[in-house]
TIROSE-476487 format. One record per residue (C-alpha): residue number from 1; chain; x, y, z. Coordinates in Angstrom, 3 decimals, decimal comma. Example, Ala and Ser with C-alpha at 12.3 -4.5 7.8 and 13.67 -1.06 7.14 Angstrom:
2
  num  chaine         X         Y         Z
    1       A    12,300    -4,500     7,800
    2       A    13,670    -1,060     7,140
//
This chain:
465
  num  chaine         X         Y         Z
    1       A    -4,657   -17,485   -32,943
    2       A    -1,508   -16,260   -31,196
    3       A     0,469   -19,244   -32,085
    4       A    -0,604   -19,252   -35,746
    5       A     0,440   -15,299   -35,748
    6       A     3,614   -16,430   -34,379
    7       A     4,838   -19,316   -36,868
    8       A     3,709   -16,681   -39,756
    9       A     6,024   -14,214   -38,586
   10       A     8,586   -16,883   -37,627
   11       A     8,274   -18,151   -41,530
   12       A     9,414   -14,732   -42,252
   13       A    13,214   -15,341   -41,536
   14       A    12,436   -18,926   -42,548
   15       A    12,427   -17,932   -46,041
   16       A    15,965   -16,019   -45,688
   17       A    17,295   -18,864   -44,216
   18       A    16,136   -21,141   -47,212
   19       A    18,962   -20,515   -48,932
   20       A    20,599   -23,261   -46,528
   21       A    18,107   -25,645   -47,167
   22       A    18,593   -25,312   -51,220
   23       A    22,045   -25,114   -50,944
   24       A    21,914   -29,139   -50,591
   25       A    21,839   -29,583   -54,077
   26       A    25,034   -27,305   -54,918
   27       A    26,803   -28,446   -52,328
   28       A    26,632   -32,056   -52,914
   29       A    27,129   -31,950   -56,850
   30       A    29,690   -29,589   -56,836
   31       A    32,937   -31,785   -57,706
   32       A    34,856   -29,034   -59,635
   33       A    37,182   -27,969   -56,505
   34       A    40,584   -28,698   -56,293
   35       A    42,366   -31,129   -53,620
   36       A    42,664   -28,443   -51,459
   37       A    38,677   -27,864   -50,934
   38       A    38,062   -31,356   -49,714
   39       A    38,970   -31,744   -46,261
   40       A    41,538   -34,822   -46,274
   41       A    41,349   -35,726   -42,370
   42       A    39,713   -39,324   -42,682
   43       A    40,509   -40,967   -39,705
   44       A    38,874   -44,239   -40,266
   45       A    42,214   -45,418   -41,735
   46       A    40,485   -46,482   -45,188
   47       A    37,965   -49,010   -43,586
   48       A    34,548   -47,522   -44,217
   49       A    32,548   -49,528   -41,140
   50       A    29,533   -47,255   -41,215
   51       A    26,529   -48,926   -41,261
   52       A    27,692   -52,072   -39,520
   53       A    25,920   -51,313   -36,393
   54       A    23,132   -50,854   -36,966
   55       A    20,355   -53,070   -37,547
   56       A    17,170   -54,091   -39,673
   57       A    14,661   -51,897   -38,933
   58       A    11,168   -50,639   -40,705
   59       A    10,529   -48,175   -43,046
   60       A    10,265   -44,476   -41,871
   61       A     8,684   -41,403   -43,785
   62       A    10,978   -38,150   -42,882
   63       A     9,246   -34,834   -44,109
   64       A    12,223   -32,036   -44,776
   65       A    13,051   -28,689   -45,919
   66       A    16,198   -29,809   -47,068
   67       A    17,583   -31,581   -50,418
   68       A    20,586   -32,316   -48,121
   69       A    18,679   -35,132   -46,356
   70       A    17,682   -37,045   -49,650
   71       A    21,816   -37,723   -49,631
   72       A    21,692   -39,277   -45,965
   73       A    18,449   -41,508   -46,995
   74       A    20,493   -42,749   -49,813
   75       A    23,923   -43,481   -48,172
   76       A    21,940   -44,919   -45,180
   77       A    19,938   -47,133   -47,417
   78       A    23,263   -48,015   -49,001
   79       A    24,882   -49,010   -45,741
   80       A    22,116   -50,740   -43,836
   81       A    19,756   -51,721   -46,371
   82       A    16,617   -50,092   -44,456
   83       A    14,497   -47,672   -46,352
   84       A    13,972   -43,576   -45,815
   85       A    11,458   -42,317   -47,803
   86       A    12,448   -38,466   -48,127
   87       A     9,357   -35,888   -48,813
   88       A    10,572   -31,533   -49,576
   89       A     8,605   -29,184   -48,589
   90       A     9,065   -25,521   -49,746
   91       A     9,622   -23,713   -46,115
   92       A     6,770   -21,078   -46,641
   93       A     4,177   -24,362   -46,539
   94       A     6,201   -26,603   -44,218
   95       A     5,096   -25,229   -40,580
   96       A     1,621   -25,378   -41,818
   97       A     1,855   -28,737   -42,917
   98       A     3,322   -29,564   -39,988
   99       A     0,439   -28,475   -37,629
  100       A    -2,459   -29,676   -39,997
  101       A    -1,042   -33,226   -40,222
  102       A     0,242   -33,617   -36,671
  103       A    -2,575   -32,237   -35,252
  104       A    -4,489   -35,160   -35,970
  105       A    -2,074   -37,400   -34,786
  106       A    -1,250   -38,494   -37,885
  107       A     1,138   -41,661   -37,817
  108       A     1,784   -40,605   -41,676
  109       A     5,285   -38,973   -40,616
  110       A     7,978   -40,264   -38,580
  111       A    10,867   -37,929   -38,575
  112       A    10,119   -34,099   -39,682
  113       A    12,890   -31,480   -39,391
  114       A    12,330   -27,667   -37,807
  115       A    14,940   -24,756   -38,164
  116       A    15,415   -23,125   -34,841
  117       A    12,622   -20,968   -34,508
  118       A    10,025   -23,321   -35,529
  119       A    10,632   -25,945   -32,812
  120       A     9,513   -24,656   -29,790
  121       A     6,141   -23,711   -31,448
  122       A     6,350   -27,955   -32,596
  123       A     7,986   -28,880   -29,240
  124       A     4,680   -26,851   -27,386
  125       A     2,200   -28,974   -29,855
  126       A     3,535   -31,698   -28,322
  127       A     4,400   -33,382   -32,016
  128       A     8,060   -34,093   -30,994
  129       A     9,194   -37,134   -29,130
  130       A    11,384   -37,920   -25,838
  131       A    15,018   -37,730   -27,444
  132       A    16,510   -38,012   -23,536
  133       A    18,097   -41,593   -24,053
  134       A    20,335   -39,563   -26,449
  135       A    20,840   -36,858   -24,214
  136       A    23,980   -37,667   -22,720
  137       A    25,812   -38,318   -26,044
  138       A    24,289   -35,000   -27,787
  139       A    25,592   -32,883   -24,569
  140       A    29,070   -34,231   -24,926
  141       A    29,691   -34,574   -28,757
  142       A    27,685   -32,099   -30,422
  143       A    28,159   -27,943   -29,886
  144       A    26,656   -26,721   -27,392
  145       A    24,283   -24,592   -28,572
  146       A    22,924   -26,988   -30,899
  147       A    22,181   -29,017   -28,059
  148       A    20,416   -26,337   -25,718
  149       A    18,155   -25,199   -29,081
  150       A    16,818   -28,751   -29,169
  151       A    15,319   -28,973   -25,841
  152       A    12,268   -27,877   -25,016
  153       A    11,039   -25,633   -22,332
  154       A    11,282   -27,954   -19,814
  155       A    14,547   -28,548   -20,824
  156       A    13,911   -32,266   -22,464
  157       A    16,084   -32,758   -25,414
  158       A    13,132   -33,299   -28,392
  159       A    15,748   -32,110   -31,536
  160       A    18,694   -32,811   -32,920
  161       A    21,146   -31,402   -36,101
  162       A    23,530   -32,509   -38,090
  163       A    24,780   -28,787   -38,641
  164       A    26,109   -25,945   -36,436
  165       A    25,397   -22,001   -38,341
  166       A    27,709   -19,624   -36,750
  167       A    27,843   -16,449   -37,857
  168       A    30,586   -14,818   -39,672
  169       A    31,424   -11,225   -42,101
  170       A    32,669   -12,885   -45,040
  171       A    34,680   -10,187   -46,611
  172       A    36,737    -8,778   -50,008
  173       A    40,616    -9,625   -49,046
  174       A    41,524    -7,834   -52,577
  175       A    39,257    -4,498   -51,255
  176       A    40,295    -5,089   -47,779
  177       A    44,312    -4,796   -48,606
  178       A    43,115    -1,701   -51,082
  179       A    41,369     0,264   -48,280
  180       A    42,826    -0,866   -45,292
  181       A    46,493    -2,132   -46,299
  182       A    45,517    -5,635   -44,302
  183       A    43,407    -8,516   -45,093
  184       A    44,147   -10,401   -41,945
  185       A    40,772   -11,829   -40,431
  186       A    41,430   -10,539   -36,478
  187       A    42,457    -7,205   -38,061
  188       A    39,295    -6,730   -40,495
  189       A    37,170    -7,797   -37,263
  190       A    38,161    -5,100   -35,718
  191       A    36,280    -2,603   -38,605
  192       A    32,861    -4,563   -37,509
  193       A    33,432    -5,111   -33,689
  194       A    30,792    -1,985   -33,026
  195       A    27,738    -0,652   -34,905
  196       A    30,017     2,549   -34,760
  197       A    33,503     0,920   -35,817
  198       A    31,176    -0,439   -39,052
  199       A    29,749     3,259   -39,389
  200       A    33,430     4,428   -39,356
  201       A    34,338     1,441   -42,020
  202       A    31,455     2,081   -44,358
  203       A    32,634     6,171   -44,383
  204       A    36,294     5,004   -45,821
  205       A    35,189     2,301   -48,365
  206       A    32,652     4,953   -49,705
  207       A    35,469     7,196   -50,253
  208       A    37,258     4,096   -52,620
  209       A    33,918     3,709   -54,406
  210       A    32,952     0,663   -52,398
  211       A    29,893     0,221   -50,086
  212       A    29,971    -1,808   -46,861
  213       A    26,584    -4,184   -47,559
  214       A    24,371    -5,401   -50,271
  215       A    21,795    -3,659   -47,661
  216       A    21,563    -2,417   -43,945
  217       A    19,356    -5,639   -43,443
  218       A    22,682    -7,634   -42,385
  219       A    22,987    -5,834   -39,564
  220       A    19,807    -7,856   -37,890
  221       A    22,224   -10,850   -37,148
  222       A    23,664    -8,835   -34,574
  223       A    20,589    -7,858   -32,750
  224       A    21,047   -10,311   -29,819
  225       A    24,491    -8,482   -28,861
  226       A    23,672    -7,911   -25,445
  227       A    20,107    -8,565   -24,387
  228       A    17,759   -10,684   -24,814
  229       A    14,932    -9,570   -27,025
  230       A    12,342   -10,078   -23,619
  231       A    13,227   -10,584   -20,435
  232       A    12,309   -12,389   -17,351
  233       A     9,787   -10,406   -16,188
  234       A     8,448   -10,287   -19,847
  235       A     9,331    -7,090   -20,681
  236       A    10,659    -6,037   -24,406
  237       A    13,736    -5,393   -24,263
  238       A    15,569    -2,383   -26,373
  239       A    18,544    -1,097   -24,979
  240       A    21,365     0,887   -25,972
  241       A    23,303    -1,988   -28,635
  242       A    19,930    -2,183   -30,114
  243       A    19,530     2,083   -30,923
  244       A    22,697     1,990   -31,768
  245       A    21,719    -0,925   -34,890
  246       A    18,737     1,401   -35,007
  247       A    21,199     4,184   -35,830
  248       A    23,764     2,762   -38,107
  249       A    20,954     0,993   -40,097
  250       A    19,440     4,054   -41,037
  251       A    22,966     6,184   -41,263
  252       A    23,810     3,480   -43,860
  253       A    21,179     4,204   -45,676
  254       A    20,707     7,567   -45,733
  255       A    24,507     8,161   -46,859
  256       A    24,380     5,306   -49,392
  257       A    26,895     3,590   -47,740
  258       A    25,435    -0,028   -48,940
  259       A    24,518    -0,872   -52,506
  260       A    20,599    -1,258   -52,328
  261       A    20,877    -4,582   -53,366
  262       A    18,757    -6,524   -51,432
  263       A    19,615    -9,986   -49,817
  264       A    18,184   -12,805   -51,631
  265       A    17,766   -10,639   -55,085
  266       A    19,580   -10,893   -58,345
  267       A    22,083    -8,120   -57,624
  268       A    22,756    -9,051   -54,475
  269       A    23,840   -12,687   -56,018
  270       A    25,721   -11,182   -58,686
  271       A    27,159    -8,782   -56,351
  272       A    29,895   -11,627   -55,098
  273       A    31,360   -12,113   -58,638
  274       A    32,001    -8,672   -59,406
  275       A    30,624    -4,870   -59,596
  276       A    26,705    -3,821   -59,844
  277       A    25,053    -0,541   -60,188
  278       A    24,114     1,173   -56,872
  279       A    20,052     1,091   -56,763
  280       A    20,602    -1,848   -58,490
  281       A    16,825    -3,453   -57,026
  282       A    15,122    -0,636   -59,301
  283       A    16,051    -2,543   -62,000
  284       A    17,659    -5,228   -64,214
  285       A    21,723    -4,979   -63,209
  286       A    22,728    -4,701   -67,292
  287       A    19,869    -2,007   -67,585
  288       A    20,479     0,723   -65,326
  289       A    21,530     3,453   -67,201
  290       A    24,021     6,311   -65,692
  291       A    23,831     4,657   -62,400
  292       A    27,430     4,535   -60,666
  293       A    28,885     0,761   -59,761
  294       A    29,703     0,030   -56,994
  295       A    31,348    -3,400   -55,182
  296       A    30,261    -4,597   -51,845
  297       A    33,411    -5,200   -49,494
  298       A    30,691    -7,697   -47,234
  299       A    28,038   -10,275   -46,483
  300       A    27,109   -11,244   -42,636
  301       A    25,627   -14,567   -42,753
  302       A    25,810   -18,211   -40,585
  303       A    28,504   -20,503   -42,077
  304       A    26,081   -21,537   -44,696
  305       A    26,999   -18,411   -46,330
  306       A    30,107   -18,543   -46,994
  307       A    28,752   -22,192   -49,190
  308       A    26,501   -19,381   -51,367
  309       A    29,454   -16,635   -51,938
  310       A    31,984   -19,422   -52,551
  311       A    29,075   -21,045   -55,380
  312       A    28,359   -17,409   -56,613
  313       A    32,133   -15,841   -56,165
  314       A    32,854   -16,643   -60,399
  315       A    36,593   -15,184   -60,524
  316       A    36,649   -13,938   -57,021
  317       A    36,646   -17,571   -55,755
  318       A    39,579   -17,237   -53,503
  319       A    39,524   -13,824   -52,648
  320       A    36,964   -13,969   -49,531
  321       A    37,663   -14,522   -45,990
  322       A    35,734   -14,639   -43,234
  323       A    36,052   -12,765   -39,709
  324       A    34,149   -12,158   -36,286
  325       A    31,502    -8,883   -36,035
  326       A    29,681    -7,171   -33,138
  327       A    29,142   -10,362   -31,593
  328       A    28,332   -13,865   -32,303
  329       A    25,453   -14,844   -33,454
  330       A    23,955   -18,529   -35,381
  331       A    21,421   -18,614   -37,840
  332       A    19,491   -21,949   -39,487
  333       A    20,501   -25,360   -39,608
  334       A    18,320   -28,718   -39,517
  335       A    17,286   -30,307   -36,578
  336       A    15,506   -34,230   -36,862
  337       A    12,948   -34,412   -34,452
  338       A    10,466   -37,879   -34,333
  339       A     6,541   -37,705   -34,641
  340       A     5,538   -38,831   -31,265
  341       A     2,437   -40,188   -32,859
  342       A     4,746   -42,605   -35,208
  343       A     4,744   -46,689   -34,917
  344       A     8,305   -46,606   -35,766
  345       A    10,078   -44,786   -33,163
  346       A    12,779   -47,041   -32,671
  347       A    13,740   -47,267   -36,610
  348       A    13,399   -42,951   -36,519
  349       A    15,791   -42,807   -33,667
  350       A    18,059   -44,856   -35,510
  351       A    18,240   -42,880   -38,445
  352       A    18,181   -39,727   -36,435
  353       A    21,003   -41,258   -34,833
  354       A    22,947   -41,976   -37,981
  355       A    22,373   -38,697   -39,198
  356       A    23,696   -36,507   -36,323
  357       A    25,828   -38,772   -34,287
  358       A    27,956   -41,146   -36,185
  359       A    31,172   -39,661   -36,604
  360       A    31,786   -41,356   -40,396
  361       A    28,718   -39,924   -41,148
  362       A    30,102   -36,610   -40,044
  363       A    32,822   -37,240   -41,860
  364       A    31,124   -38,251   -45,190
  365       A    29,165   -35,327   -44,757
  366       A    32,250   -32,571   -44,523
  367       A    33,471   -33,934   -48,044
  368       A    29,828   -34,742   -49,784
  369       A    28,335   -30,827   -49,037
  370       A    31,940   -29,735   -49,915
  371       A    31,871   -27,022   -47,180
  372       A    28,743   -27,902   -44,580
  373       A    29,578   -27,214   -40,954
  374       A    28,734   -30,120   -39,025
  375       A    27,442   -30,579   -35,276
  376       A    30,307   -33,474   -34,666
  377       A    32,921   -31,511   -32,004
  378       A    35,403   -34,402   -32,795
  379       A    34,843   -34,422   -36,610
  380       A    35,292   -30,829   -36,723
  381       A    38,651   -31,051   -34,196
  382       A    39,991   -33,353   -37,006
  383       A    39,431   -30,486   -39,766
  384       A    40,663   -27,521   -37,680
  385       A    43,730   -26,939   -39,467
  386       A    41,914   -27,416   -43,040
  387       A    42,505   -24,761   -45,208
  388       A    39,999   -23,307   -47,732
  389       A    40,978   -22,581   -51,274
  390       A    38,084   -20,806   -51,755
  391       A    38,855   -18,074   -48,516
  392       A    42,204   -17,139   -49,476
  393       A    43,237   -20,694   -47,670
  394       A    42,315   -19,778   -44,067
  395       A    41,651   -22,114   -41,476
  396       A    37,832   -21,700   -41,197
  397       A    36,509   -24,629   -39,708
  398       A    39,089   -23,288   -36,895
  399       A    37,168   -19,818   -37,249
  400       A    33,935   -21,392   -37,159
  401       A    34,793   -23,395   -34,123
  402       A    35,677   -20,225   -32,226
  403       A    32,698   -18,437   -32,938
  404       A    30,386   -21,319   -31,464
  405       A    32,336   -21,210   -28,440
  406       A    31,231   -17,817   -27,977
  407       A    27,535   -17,956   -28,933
  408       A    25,669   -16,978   -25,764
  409       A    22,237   -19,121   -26,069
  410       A    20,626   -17,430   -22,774
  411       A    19,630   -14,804   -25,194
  412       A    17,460   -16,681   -27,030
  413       A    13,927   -16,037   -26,286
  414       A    10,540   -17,977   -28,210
  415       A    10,110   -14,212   -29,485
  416       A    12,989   -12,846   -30,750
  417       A    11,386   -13,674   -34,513
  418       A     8,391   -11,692   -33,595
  419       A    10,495    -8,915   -31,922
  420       A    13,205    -8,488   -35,337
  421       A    10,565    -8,551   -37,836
  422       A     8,699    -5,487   -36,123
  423       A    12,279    -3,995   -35,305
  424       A    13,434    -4,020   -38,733
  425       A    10,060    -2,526   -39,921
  426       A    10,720     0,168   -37,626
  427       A    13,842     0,953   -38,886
  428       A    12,634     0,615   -42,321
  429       A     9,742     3,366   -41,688
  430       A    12,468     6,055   -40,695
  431       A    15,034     5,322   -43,557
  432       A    12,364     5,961   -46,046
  433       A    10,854     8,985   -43,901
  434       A     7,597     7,157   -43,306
  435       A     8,272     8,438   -39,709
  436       A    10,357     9,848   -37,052
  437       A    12,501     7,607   -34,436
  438       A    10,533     7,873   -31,895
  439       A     7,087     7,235   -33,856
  440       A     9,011     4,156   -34,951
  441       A     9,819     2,651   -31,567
  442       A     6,394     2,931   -30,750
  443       A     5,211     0,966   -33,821
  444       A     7,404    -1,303   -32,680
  445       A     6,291    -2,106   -29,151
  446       A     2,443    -1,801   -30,187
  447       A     2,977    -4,698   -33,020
  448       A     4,897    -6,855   -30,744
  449       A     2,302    -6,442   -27,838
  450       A    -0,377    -6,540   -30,218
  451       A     0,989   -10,557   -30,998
  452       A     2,173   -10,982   -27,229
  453       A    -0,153    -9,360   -25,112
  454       A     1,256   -11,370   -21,905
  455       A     4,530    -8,698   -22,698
  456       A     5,269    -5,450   -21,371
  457       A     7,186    -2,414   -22,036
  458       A     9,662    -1,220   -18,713
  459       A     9,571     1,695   -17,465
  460       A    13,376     2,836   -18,447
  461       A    11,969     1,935   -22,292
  462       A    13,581     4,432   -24,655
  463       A     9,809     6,059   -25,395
  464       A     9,585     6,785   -22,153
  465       A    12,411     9,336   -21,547
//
C-alpha cells in the first residue's frame, strides 16, 4: 500500500511534467524557424555513418510516454533495418501499467521509459535490467546528474536518457529593459537569486502593471535549495530556504503580485504571447469583464520550457531569455530502461544504446526537436556557442550547460514528490485562509508521516519552537 500511495502522489508532478513528453510532436514538425534556430555544428563532415555499426537484431516492443521516441524508432529502423515497435501511454495510466504488466513478469515489453521520480519505485520492483556494461561510457559522456538519477539504490546504473532538464527563469527582455533598464541574463538573475530578491522584484513590476508569475506554484522548483527534503537519519527536513518559499509564496499571493493564471491552463498558455486579465482562471480570458490585464515578466521551468514559450510566444518569439534563480534545479526528461523479464535484451540494449549514446544520434536529435537538450556532453560542447533566435539570440545551450554543472544531486531523496505535494498544499491552505502557518506545517508533517511512517520530525522542526 505504501508504494502504490507513493507512485500516486509521484504521478502528481508527472502530469506537470507532461508537457515534455507532448512537446515531441511540436518539436519535431516544427520547420518554420529560420537558419538561425537550427544548430549548424555537424561535425560528421557530411558523411552520415549512423547506423553502420550496429547489427541485425530482433524485434523489441518499447512502451513510452513520449511521441519523441516514435522519431528514434523510425530513423533507427531507417538506418539498421531492425524493427521498434513504439506503444504511448498517457502518463496518469503509465506507472500503473507498468506495475500490473511487469509484475507478472511479462516478456510483452522490452524497453519502457520512467521520468525521474518513477524509477526508483520501478528500479525497487526489480522490472529494470543490469545497464553496468554501459556504465563506464554513461559516467564519462553523459551529464552527470543524468547518470547518478539512473542508478539505483545500490548504486547499479538500471536507466538511461537521451535528455538533460535544467532549470531556468525564462524571462520578458522587452519588460525587463522597461522595469529594470537591463535585459542581460547574469543581471536579471540577480532579481531571482533569493525568495526575498524575487519578493523585492515582484513589488517593482507590480508598480509597471506587470506581475512576476502566471502563479506562486513556480516557486516549487526551487524547493531543494539547500536541503534535502529527508535526511539521513530520516527526518523531514524544513529549514529556513524552505519558510522562506513558504513566505514569498503566500506574500505573492496575497498582494497579487502573480496573475492567477495557473500553470498548465489556457491563460497561462496565452499568457506568453501577450496580456491576460488578472484572475484570469475564473474565467474564459476574452470574457472577463472589468478585470485589469496584466503581463507576466516569467516562467521557471527545466529546459523543456523554454520549447513551450518559444511554440506559444506568437509575436514575442524573440523577446525571451533565459537566466539562473535561487538555485539549480532539473525537472523531467526520459530515461530507457530494459524489462529484465524480456528475451531480447541484447537487441533493447542496442537501441537503448542508439538512443542515448551515439553522438549522430545526438546530433540528429538537436536539429529534429528543434530545441531538445540532449544528455551527449560532447554534442552539446559542439553547440555551446549556438545562438537562439527565439531568446533574443543568446547562447543557451552554453546557459544550460552551466546550470547542470551546478545541479547538486545529493539532494535528491525517493520522497521529495511526496514531501512537495503536501508542502505546496500547505502553503495553499494559508493563502486562501483555510489556516494559519503554523496549523499548516503541521498538516504538512502529519500527511507526509501518514505515507512514510519509517520518517520523523527533529526536534529543531519549526513546530516545535
Amino acid at each position: 500500500m505504501k508504494k502504490l500511495i507513493a507512485i500516486i502522489l509521484a504521478l502528481t508532478l508527472a502530469l506537470a511534467l507532461v508537457a515534455c513528453s507532448n512537446n515531441g510532436d511540436s518539436k519535431g514538425n516544427d520547420t518554420s524557424s529560420g537558419s538561425n534556430e537550427t544548430n549548424g555544428n555537424d561535425t560528421s563532415n557530411g558523411e552520415d555513418t549512423t547506423g553502420s555499426q550496429y547489427k541485425s537484431v530482433d524485434k523489441i516492443v518499447l512502451w513510452t510516454l513520449s511521441n519523441d521516441l516514435k522519431q528514434f524508432a523510425e530513423r533507427y529502423t531507417e538506418l539498421t533495418g531492425n524493427e521498434v515497435e513504439v506503444v504511448v501511454f498517457d502518463s496518469a495510466d503509465f506507472a500503473t501499467k507498468i506495475n500490473q504488466t511487469l509484475g507478472t513478469k511479462s516478456k510483452d515489453v522490452d524497453v519502457f521509459v520512467g521520468e525521474p521520480q518513477m524509477l526508483p519505485n520501478f528500479f525497487e520492483a526489480g522490472f529494470s535490467a543490469d545497464l553496468s556494461a554501459l556504465d563506464e561510457q554513461v559516467k564519462s559522456r553523459l551529464v552527470g546528474y543524468t547518470y547518478e538519477a539512473g542508478k539505483d539504490a545500490d548504486g547499479v546504473l538500471r536507466a538511461i536518457s537521451y535528455q538533460a532538464c535544467p532549470g531556468s527563469v525564462i524571462y520578458r527582455r522587452d519588460i525587463a529593459k522597461e522595469v529594470f533598464g537591463t535585459d542581460d541574463p547574469d543581471e536579471i538573475g540577480k532579481l531571482f537569486a533569493s525568495f526575498s530578491s524575487i519578493e523585492d522584484t515582484a513589488k517593482k513590476l507590480q508598480e509597471k502593471g506587470y506581475t512576476i508569475f502566471g502563479d506562486t506554484g513556480a516557486l516549487r522548483w526551487f524547493s531543494n535549495s539547500s536541503s534535502p527534503w529527508v535526511n539521513d537519519k530520516g527526518e523531514i527536513i524544513v529549514d529556513q530556504d524552505r519558510l522562506d518559499y513558504f513566505d514569498c509564496a503566500v506574500e505573492l499571493y496575497q498582494k497579487e503580485y502573480v496573475a492567477f493564471a495557473p500553470e498548465w491552463s489556457a491563460a497561462w498558455y496565452a499568457s506568453m504571447a501577450g496580456p491576460l486579465p488578472m484572475h484570469a482562471e475564473w474565467s474564459a480570458v476574452d470574457e472577463v469583464a472589468g478585470n485589469p490585464t496584466t503581463q507576466i515578466f516569467s516562467y521557471v521551468m527545466p529546459s523543456w520550457g523554454a520549447l513551450i514559450v518559444r511554440d506559444n510566444a506568437g509575436d514575442n518569439k524573440g523577446l525571451y531569455g533565459v537566466c539562473s534563480g535561487v538555485c539549480s534545479f532539473f525537472g523531467g526528461g526520459t530515461f530507457l530502461t530494459i524489462n529484465e523479464y524480456s528475451a531480447h535484451k541484447e537487441a533493447a540494449q542496442q537501441f537503448i544504446e542508439f538512443c542515448t549514446l551515439d553522438d549522430d544520434t545526438a546530433r540528429w536529435w538537436l536539429d529534429a526537436s528543434n530545441g531538445d537538450v540532449v544528455s551527449n556532453l560532447a554534442v552539446l560542447e559542439e553547440n555551446r556557442n549556438y545562438e537562439n533566435e527565439s531568446f533574443g539570440n543568446q547562447k543557451t545551450y552554453d546557459f544550460f550547460m552551466g546550470e547542470m554543472d551546478k545541479i547538486d544531486y545529493s539532494l535528491v531523496t525517493g520522497y521529495d514528490d511526496a514531501c512537495k505535494d503536501a508542502f505546496g498544499a500547505a502553503i495553499i491552505s494559508v493563502q486562501q485562509g483555510e489556516a494559519t502557518k503554523e496549523e499548516a506545517l503541521k498538516n504538512f508533517y502529519d500527511l507526509v508521516i501518514a505515507t512514510y511512517p519509517e520518517l520523523s520530525i527533529p526536534a529543531d522542526a519549526p513546530i516545535n519552537q
